[in-house]
C-alpha positions in Angstrom: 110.2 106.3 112.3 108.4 108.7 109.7 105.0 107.3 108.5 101.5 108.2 109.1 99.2 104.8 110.0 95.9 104.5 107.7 92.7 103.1 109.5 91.2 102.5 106.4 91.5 99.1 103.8 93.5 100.5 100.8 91.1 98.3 98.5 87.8 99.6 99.8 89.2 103.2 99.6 90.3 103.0 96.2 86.6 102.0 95.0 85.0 104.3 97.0 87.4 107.4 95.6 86.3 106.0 92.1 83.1 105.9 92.1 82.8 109.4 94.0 85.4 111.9 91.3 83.7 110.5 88.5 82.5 113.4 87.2 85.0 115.3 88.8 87.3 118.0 87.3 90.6 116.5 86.6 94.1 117.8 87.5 96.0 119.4 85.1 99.8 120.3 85.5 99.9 117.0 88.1 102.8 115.4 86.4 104.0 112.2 86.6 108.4 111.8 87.5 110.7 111.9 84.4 108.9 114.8 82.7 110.1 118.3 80.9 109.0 121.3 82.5 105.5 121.9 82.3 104.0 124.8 80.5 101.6 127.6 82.0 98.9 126.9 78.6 99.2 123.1 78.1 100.4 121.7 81.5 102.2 118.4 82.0 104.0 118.3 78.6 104.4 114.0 78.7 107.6 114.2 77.0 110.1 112.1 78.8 113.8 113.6 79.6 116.6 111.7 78.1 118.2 110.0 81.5 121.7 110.9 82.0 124.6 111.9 84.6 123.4 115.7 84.3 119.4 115.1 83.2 117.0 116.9 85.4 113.5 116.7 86.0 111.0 119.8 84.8 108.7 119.5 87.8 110.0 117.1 90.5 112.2 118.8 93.0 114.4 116.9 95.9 115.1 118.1 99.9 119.3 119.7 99.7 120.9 118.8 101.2 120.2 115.1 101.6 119.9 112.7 102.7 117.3 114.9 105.2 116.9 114.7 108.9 113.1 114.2 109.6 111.3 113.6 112.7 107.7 113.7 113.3 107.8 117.7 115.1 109.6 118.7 111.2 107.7 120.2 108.9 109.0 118.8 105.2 107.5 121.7 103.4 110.2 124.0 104.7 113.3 122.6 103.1 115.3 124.0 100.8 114.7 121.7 97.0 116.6 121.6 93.9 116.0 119.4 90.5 116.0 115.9 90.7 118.4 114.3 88.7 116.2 111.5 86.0 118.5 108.9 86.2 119.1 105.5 84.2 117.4 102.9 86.4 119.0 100.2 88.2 119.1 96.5 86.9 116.8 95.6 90.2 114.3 98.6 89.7 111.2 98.6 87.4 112.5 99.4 84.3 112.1 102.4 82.1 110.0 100.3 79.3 107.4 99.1 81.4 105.6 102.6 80.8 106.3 105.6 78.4 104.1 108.0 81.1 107.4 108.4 83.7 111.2 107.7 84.3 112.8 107.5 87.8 113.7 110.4 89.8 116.9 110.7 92.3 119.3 112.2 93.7 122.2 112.4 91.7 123.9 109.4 90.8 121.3 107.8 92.5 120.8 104.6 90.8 124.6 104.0 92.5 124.8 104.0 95.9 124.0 106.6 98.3 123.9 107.1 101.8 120.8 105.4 104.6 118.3 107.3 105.1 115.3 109.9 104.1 115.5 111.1 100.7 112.4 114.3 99.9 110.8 114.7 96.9 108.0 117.4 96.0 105.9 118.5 92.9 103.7 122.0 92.6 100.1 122.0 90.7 97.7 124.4 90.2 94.2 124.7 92.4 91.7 126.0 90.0 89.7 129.4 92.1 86.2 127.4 90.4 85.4 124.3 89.6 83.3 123.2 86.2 79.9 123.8 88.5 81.1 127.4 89.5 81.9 126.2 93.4 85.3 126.5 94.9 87.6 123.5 95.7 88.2 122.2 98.9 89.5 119.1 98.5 91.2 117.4 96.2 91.5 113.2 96.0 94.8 111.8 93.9 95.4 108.5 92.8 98.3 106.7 91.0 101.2 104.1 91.3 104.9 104.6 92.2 107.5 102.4 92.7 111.1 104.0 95.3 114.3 102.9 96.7 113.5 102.0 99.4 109.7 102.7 101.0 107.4 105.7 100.5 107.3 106.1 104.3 105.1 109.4 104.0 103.3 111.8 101.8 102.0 115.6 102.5 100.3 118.1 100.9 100.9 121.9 101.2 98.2 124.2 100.1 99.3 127.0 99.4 102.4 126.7 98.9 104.8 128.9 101.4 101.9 128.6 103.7 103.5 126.2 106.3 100.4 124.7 106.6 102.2 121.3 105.6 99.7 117.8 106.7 99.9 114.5 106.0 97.1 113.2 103.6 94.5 111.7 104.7 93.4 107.3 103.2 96.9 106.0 102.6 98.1 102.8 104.3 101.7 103.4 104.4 104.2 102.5 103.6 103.2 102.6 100.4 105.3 99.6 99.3 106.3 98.0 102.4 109.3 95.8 102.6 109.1 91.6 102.3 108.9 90.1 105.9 113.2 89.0 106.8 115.7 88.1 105.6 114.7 91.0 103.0 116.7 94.2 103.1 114.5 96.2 101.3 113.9 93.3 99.1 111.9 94.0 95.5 109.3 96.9 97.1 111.3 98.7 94.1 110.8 96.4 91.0 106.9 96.8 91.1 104.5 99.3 90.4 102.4 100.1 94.5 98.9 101.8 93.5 97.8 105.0 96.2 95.1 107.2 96.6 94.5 109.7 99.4 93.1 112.9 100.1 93.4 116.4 101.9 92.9 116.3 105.6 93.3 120.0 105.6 90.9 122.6 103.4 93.0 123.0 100.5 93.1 127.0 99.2 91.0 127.9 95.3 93.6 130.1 93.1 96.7 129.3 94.4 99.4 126.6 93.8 99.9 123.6 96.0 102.5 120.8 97.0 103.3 116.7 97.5 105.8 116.0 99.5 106.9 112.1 99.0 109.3 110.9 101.8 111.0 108.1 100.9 113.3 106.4 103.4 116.6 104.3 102.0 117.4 101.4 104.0 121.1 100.6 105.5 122.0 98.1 103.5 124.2 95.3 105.9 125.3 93.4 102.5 127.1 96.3 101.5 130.4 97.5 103.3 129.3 101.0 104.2 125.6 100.5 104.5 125.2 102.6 101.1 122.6 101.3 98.4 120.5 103.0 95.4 117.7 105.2 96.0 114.8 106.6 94.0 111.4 107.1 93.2 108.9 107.0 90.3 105.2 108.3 90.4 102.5 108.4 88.1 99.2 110.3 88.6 96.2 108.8 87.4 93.1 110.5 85.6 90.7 109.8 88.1 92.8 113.0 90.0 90.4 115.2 90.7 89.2 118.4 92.9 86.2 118.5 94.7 
C-alpha cells in the first residue's frame, strides 16, 4: 500500500502553517486543476478549459501509461506524463459549480469507468532564486483542498525537477480523503472538498522549477462486473502558499 503516515494532528498543523507564512511570499504559477496553460509573465491564467472528450489541462500532467505500478522502492518522479484530460464530472463527484477556481482532471474518459488501481498526477512551479527579504528559499509550505476518485494515497515533491531527488512531503495525514469505515467502497471521499497542507522534507533548490506528484489510488469496485469505476482528481492551491 502507497501512503506515507503523518505524526502530526492535521488541525493543529494547519494553524501553525498559518500563522507562520503570513508574511510570506506567495506562489505564483501554482495552479489549481482545470486551467489553460499558464504564461511565463502572468502565471496561473484562472481561465477554466471547456470540459470535453478531447479537453486537456495547461499545467496538470498524468503517469502513461496508467493505470501506474507503484511500490514504495519507485520513485514517481521518473514516469513518463502526458495532459490530463479536464473531463465533465460525474453525477457522484463534487460538481463543477461548487467553485469557478478548478474543474476535474483524469485520465481520459475518466469520469466513465476505468481500471483499479494508481492513477499519477503532477504540476511544475517556479522557485524564485530570492525571496522579497533578499534570502534564498529553502522550503516551501502549500496548502489547499482537493477532492479524487478514489483516495489521495500520497503526495511528493521534486525540486528540481529532473533531479531524481523525489520525497514525500513532510505534515500530511494521508490519505488525504480517507474512505467511510464498511460497507463503503470508496463511498463519497469524492463528493467533498479534503483541506491539506504540508511542507518540504528535503531542501528545495532557488532558480529552478519544481514538482507535485499526487498519487491517487482507484479502488476495485465489487458492485461493478469488472471491478472498473471512475477516477479523478481536483486540487486547488490556496494563497497562504508560500516559500520560506
Amino acid at each position: 500500500m502507497l501512503f506515507v503516515k503523518s505524526k502530526m494532528m492535521m488541525q493543529a498543523l494547519s494553524a501553525m502553517l498559518l500563522f507562520s507564512t503570513a508574511a510570506a511570499a506567495q506562489i505564483p504559477g501554482l495552479c489549481n486543476t482545470g486551467q489553460t496553460t499558464k504564461t511565463a509573465v502572468t502565471g496561473c491564467t484562472g481561465i477554466l478549459v471547456t470540459p470535453s472528450n478531447t479537453a486537456r489541462d495547461g499545467n496538470w500532467g498524468l503517469a502513461y501509461p496508467y493505470p501506474t505500478t507503484l511500490s514504495e522502492s519507485q520513485d514517481p518522479c521518473l514516469f513518463t506524463f502526458i495532459k490530463s484530460s479536464v473531463v465533465p464530472p460525474n453525477l457522484n463527484w463534487l460538481p463543477n459549480s461548487v467553485s469557478t477556481a478548478s474543474e476535474w482532471v483524469a485520465p481520459y474518459d475518466g469520469e466513465n469507468n476505468l481500471n483499479a488501481g494508481y492513477y499519477l498526477y503532477a504540476t511544475l512551479f517556479p522557485v524564485p532564486s530570492k525571496l522579497p527579504n533578499g534570502s534564498a528559499p529553502t522550503g516551501v509550505t502549500i496548502s489547499g483542498q482537493l477532492a479524487s476518485d478514489n483516495d489521495t494515497v500520497a503526495i511528493y515533491l521534486q525540486s528540481p525537477v529532473g533531479s531524481g531527488a523525489c520525497s514525500p512531503v513532510s505534515g500530511q495525514s494521508l490519505p488525504v480523503n480517507p474512505p467511510p469505515p464498511p460497507p463503503g467502497n470508496g463511498g463519497n471521499d469524492f463528493s467533498q472538498w479534503w483541506p491539506f497542507s504540508f511542507t518540504n522534507s528535503q531542501a528545495i533548490t532557488p532558480g529552478t522549477s519544481a514538482a507535485l506528484y499526487f498519487v491517487v489510488q482507484n479502488s476495485y469496485d465489487y458492485d461493478s462486473q469488472d471491478g472498473r469505476s471512475p477516477a479523478a482528481l481536483r486540487v486547488e492551491f490556496f494563497s497562504s502558499s508560500a516559500f520560506q
